[in-house]
N, C-alpha and C positions, 0 to 999 in steps of 0.2 A: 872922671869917673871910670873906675874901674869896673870892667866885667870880664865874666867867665864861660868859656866854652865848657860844654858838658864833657870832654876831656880832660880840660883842667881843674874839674872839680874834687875837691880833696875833702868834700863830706859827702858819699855816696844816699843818704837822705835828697839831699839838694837836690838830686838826679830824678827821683819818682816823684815829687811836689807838684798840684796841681799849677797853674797862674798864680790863683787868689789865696791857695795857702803859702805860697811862697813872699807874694804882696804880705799876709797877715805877718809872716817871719819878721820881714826886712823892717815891716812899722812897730814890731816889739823891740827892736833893739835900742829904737830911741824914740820913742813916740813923743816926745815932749819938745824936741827939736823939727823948729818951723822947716828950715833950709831941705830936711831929711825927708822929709814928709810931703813937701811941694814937689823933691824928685820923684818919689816914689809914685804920688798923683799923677805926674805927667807920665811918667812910662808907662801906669796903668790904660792913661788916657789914649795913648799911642800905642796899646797891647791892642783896647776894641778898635780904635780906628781900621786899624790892618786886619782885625776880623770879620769885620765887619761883610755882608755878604746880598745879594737880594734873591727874592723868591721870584721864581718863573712858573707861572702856572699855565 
């Protein structure tokens, strides 16, 4: 799997995209394909994992 540092990006869109509009992007290109769609779920998965945070009160 290929990815891209915000340097190497060569569509300046890509750069401002929230997480989840960029998730919506990546699952329009091929939303009908399983394989594409199971990555895209797990990186999501692994996006909140690493967000994930707790409250101290």
């Amino acid at each position: 799997m290929l990815f891209r540092t915000e340097t190497e990006s060569k569509d300046p869109e890509i750069d401002t995209l929230s997480f989840t509009e960029l998730r919506d992007k990546l699952l329009a290109l091929d939303p009908l394909d399983i394989d594409h769609v199971v990555k895209i779920n797990k990186a999501e998965a692994e996006y909140w994992k690493k967000s994930e945070g707790y409250r101290m009160g």
